[in-house]
C-alpha positions in Angstrom: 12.4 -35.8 -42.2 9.0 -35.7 -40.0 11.2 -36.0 -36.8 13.2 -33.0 -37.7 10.2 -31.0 -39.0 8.2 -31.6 -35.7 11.1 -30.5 -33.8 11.8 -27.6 -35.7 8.3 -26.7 -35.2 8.6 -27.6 -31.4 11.2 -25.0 -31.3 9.3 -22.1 -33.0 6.8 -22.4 -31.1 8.5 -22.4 -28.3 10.0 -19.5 -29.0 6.7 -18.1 -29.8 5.5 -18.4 -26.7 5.1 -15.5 -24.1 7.7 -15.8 -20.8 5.7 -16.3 -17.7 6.5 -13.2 -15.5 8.3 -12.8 -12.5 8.2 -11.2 -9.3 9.4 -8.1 -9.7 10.3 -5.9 -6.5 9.8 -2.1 -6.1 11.1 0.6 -4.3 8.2 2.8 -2.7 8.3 6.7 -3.9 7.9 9.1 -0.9 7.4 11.5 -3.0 4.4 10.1 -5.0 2.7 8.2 -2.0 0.3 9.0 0.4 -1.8 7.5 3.2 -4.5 9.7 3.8 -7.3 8.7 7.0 -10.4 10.1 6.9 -13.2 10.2 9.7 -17.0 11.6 10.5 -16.6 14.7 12.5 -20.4 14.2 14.3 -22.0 13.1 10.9 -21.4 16.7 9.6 -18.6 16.3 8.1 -16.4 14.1 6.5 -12.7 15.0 7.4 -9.5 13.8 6.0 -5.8 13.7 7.3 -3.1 12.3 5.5 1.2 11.0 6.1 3.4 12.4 3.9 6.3 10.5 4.8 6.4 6.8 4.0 9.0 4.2 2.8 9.4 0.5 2.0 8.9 -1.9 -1.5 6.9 -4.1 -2.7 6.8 -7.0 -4.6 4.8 -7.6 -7.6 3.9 -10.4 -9.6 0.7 -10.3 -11.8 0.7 -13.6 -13.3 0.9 -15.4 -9.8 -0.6 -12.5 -6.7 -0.1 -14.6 -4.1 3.6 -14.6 -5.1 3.7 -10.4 -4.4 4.2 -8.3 -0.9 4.3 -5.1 0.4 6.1 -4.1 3.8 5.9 0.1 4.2 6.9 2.2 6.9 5.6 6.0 8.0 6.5 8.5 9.5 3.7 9.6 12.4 5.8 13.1 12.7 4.0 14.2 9.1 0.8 13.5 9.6 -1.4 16.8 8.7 -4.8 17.6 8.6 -4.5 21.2 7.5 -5.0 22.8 11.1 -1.7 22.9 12.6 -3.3 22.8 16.4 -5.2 19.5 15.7 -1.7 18.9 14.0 0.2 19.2 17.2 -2.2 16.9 19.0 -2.7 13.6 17.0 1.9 14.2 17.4 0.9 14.1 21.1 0.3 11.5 23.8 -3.4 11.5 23.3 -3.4 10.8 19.9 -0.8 8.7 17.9 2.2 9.6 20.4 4.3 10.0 18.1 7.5 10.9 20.8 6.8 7.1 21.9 5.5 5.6 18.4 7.3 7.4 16.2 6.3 5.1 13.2 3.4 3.0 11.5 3.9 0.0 9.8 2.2 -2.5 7.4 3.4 -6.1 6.3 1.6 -8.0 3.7 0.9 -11.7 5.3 -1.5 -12.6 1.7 -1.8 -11.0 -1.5 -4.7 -12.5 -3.5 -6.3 -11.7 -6.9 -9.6 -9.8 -6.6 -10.8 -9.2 -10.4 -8.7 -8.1 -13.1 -6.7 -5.3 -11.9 -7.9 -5.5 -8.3 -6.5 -7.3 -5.4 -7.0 -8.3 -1.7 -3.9 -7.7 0.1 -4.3 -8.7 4.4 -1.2 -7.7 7.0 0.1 -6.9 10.1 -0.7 -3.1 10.5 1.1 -1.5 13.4 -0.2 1.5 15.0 0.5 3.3 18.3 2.5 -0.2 19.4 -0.2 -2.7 18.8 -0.6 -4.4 15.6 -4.2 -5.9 14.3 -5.1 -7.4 11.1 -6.1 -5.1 8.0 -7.2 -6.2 4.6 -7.3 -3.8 1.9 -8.6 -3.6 -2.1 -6.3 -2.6 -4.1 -6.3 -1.1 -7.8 -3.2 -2.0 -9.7 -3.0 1.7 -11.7 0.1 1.0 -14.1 2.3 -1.2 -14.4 5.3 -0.5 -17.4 8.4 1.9 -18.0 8.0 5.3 -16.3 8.7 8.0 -18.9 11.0 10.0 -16.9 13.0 7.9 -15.1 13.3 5.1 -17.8 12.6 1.9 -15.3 10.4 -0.3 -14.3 7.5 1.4 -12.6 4.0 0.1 -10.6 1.2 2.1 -9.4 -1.7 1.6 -7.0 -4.6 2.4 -5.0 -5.8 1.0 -1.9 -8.2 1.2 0.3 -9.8 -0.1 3.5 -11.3 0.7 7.0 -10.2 0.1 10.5 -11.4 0.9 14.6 -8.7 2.9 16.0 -9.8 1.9 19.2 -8.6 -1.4 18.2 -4.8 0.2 18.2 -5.2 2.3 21.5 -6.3 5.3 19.6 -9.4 6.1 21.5 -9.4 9.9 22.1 -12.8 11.6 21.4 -14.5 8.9 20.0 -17.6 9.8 21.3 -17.6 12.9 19.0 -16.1 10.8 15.8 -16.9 7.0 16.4 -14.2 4.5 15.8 -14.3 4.0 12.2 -11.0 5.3 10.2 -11.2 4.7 6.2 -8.2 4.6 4.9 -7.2 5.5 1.1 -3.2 5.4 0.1 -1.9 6.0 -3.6 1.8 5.2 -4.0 4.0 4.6 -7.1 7.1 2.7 -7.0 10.1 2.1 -9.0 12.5 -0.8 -9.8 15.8 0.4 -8.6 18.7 1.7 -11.8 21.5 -0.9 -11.6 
């Protein structure tokens, strides 16, 4: 009788027992994702561009980080800064060459847990044809069912700094310096089956 008490109890609390997520992957929204770049014009000024056209998914597990990834792709053609002249000329050879380079990329190489809700996330970032290491915190926003769509949706923040020099984009640094801070939101879904 105590056998088949313990095991009904075994089962119980087995079922009890919360399941250990998984990694769940995500398809990036273009729509509701930005990378936006922002540099010292002088030390006057504090200006900020942004790419409006980015794709990819990511991979996201918050009971083990180091199990999640992010690979995204942008566009360099919709980069904007609000003056359409300085427009035409980070699309041009000078700049980001975007005839020759027509896309930027990041990979994830580690994802690591930074806090509760925060994480360190380090990856190939490719700009301009040469590709360095970048490491960026990241805010996990939200993570449950999107009201409209009725799936699985993630949000998040990230941010982090990098020399464009680094990545061959050198042009006027003597009026800017070298030093690019980047800050991309993006949301992302689980695709409908």
């Amino acid at each position: 009788m105590k056998t088949r008490l313990l095991a009904l109890a075994l089962v119980a609390a087995a079922a009890a027992a919360p399941a250990f997520a998984e990694p769940v992957t995500y398809t990036i929204d273009p729509t509701h994702t930005q990378i936006q770049f922002t540099w010292s014009h002088m030390g006057f000024s504090n200006i900020t561009g942004r790419f409006d056209a980015s794709e990819g998914t990511l991979v996201y597990d918050p009971a083990n980080p180091a199990a999640s990834s992010i690979h995204v792709t942008t566009q360099i053609a919709s980069v904007t800064s609000g003056v359409a002249k300085l427009d035409e000329e980070f699309r041009a050879a000078e700049y980001f060459d975007a005839a020759r380079f027509p896309t930027a990329s990041f990979k994830s190489t580690a994802v690591e847990a930074a806090g509760e809700g925060k994480l360190k996330v380090t990856g190939d970032l490719s700009i301009h044809g040469v590709t360095q290491s970048a490491t960026f915190d990241v805010t996990v926003n939200k993570v449950g069912e999107h009201p409209m769509r009725k799936v699985q949706a993630a949000g998040f923040d990230a941010t982090g700094t990098i020399d464009r020099t680094a990545f061959g984009v050198d042009r006027y640094t003597m009026v800017t310096g070298p030093e690019i801070h980047l800050r991309i939101t993006t949301e992302a879904y689980v695709e409908a089956q």
